[in-house]
C-alpha positions as CSV (number, residue, x, y, z in Angstrom):
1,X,108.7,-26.3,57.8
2,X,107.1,-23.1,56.9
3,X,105.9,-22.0,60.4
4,X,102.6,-20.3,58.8
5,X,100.6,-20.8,62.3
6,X,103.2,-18.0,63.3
7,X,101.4,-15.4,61.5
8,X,98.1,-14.0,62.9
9,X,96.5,-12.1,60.2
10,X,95.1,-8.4,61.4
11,X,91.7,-8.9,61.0
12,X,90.6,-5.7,61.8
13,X,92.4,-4.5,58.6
14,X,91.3,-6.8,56.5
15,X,87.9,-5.8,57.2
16,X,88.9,-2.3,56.8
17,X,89.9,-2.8,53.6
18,X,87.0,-4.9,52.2
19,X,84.9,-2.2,53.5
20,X,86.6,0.4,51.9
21,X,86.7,-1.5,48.7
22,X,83.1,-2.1,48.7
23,X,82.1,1.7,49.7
24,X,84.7,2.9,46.4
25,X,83.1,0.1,44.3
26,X,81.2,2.8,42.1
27,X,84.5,4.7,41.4
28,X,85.0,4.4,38.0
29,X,88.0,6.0,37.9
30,X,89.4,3.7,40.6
31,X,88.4,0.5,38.4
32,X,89.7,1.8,35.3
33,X,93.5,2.1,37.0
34,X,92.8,-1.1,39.0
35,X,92.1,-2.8,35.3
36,X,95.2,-0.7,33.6
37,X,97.5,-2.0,36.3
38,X,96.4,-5.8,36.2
39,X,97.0,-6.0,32.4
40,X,100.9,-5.4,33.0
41,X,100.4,-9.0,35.1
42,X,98.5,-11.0,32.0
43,X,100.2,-14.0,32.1
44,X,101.0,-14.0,28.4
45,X,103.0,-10.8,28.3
46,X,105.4,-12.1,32.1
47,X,105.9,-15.3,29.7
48,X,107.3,-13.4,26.4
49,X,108.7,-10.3,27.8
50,X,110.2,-12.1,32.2
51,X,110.3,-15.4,32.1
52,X,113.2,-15.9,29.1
53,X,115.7,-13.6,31.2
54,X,114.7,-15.8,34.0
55,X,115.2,-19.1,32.5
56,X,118.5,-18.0,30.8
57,X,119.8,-17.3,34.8
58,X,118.8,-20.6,35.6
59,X,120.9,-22.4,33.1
60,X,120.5,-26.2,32.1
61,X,119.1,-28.4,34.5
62,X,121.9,-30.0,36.5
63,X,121.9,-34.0,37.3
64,X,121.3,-34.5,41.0
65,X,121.0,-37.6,42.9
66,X,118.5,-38.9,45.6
67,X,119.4,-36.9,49.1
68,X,119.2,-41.1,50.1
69,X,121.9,-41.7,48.0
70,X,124.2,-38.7,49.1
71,X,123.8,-39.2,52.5
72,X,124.9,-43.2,52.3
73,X,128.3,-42.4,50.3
74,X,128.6,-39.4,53.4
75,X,128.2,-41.7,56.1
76,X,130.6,-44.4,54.2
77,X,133.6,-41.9,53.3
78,X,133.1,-40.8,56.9
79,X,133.4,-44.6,58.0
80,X,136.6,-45.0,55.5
81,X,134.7,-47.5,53.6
């Protein structure tokens, strides 16, 4: 269960901070970094230069069987069958 009703979002800052975004909105300077820093997140460069390392840590896929299945041959072993 992820328990996300246990969060209450600060609305107040929220606001804030779609306020302050929207008074800076003719910074150009602001939007030029803001642009510069998404382009190290473009989905083709994470592919080619992050993803491969992570893949190789993950290894091949390993065989698993249905959490059904796993729990039956439990329960029998524990019941000597």
């Amino acid at each position: 269960m992820q328990k996300s009703y246990w969060i209450w979002p600060f609305v107040d800052s929220i606001v804030g901070a779609l306020e302050q975004a929207y008074e800076q909105r003719d910074d150009q300077d602001l939007r030029d970094g803001a642009a510069m820093f998404g382009r190290l997140y473009d989905a083709d460069l994470i592919a080619r230069d992050h993803w491969p390392n992570v893949l190789d840590k993950l290894g091949a896929p390993r065989e698993t069987r249905p959490l059904a299945e796993a729990r039956l041959d439990e329960a029998l072993a524990r019941a000597g069958r």
